[in-house]
N, C-alpha and C positions, 0 to 999 in steps of 0.2 A: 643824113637819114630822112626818109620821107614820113611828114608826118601827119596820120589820117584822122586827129582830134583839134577840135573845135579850139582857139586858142582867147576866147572870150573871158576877157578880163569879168563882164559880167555875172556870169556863172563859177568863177569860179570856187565855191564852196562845193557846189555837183560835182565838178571837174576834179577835183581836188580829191573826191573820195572814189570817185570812177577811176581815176590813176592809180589810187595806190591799192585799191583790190580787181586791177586788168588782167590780170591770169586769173582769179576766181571766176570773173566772168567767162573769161575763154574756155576754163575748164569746164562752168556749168553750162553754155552754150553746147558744147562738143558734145558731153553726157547725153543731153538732153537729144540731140540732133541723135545721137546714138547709144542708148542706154546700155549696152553690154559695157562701154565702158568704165560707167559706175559700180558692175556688178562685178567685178576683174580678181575681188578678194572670196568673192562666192563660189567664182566659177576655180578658183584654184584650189577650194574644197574639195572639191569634185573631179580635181586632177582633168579640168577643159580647160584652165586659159592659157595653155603655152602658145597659141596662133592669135588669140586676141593678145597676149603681152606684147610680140613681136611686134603689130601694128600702133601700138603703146607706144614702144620704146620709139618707133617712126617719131609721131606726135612729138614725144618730151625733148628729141632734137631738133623741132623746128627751133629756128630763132628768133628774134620778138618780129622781126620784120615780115619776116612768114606767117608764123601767127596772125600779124597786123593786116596783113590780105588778106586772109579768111574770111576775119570778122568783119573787111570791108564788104567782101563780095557777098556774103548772108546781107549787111546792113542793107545795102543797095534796096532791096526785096521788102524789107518790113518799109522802108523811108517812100518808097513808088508805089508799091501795093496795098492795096485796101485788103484788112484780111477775110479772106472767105475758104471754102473747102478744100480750093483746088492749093490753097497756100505754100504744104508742104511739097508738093508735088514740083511746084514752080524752086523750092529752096532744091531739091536734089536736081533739078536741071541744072541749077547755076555751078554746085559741085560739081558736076559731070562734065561740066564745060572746061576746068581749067585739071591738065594733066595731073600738076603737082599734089592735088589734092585729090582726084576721082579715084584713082587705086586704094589708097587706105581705107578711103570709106566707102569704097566696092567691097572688100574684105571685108571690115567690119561688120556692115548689112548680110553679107553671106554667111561669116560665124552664129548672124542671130538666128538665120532659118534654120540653123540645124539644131539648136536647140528647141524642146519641148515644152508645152504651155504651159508645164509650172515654172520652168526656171527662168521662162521669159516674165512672168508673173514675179516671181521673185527677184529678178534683176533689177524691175522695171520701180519695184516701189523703193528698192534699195536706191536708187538713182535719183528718186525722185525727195526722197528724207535726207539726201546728201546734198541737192541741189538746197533746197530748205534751211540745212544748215550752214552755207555757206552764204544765202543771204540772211540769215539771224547776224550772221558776224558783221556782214554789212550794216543791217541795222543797227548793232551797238556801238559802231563806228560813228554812225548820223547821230545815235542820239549824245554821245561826248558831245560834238561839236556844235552842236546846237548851246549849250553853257559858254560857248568862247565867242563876246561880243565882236569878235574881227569876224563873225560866221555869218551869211544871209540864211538867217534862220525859217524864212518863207523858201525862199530853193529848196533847202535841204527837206523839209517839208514834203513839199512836191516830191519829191523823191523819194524816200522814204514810204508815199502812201503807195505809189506802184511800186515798190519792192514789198511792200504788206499784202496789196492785191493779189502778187505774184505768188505767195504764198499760199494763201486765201485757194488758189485754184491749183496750186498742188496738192493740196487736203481735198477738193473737191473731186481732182483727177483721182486720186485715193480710195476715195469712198463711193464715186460712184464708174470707175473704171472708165471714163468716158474720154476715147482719144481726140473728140472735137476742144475738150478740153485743154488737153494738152499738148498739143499743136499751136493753142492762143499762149500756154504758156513758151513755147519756145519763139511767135510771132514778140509777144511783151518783152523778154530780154533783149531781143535784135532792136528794139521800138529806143530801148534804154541806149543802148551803143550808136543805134543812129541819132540821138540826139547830143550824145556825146562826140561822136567826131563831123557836127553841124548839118549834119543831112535832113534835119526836121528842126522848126523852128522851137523854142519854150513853149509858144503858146499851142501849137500842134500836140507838143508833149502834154500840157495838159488838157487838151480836147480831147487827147484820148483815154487819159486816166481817169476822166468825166462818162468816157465811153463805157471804160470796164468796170468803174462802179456798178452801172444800169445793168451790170451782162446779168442776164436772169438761167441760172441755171438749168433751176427747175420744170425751164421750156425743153432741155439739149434731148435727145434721145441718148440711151445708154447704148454702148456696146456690150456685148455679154460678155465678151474678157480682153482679158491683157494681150492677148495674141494679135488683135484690128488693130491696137496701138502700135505694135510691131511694124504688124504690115504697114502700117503708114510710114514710120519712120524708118524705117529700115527696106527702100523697096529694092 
């Protein structure tokens, strides 16, 4: 089997926790790249997600090795690309390019236009407090290991402060609806993965955690709602 992670003795305490929460990541990648996903238990309130399931059930049969090109072919994009507006734009080209993957999340993208501004609103923050809570899990994972002297308690560190950033701008994306927002959060988990299978160096990883410290929100302009966010991710 081919394998697309960094195999550094050095790091690994990072390594070590990125391994054993790699479907959480995949799954908060996917969400995030396409929020209907995360809203899958709302929409079935509502008697809509029998066509988002079936795209679902796609997904939950890939195998780790499918899975593992995905997240190579997004990593690619965060690891070469400085991020700027046209960011996401350039991520659903690279989808579009490989067969296996453009169909489902053609579909995907398409189930989201036909729904209306609130339930794209309400998908959107459901996805986004689910994303949230799967890196809280990650977090309580770092902080155990951080008490086990076998642990490089400075990595985990590093790691740790961009998965609190990441959060940091989920509650900003929240509250102030802002898709330039959260566009950086779906750039920062790819940031995460490409330094996990060596596509960006540590010290890259932390030039840019030093980056998103500085990001000053307060400057971004708002979107008026949840729907621009859509349309970005879902074009």
């Amino acid at each position: 089997m081919e394998s697309y992670y960094s195999d550094t003795y050095q790091y690994k305490s990072i390594n070590s926790v990125l391994n054993s929460f790699s479907s959480d990541f995949f799954e908060g990648i996917t969400m995030i790249v396409r929020p209907v996903i995360g809203g899958i238990d709302y929409l079935w309130s509502m008697h809509r997600a029998f066509l988002v399931q079936k795209e679902l059930d796609i997904i939950s049969r890939w195998n780790f090795e499918k899975r593992e090109r995905f997240l190579d072919i997004l990593t690619d994009a965060a690891a070469i690309d400085v991020y700027d507006d046209t960011f996401l734009s350039k991520l659903e080209t690279k989808i579009s390019e490989f067969a296996e993957f453009k169909e489902t999340f053609e579909q995907l993208s398409q189930l989201t236009t036909r729904l209306n501004p609130t339930q794209r609103n309400e998908i959107l923050k459901i996805s986004l407090n689910k994303l949230s809570g799967k890196i809280s899990s990650v977090r309580d994972n770092i902080n155990l290991k951080m008490w086990d002297k076998n642990e490089n308690v400075t990595h985990l560190m590093v790691l740790n402060q961009i998965l609190y950033l990441i959060q940091e701008l989920i509650s900003e994306t929240i509250r102030k609806h802002d898709n330039k927002i959260l566009a950086l959060i779906v750039y920062s988990l790819l940031k995460i993965e490409a330094f996990h299978r060596g596509k960006i160096t540590f010290e890259d990883f932390q030039d840019y955690i030093s980056e998103l410290s500085l990001f000053d929100f307060k400057e971004k302009p708002l979107s008026k709602n949840y729907s621009a966010v859509f349309e970005a991710l879902a074009v």
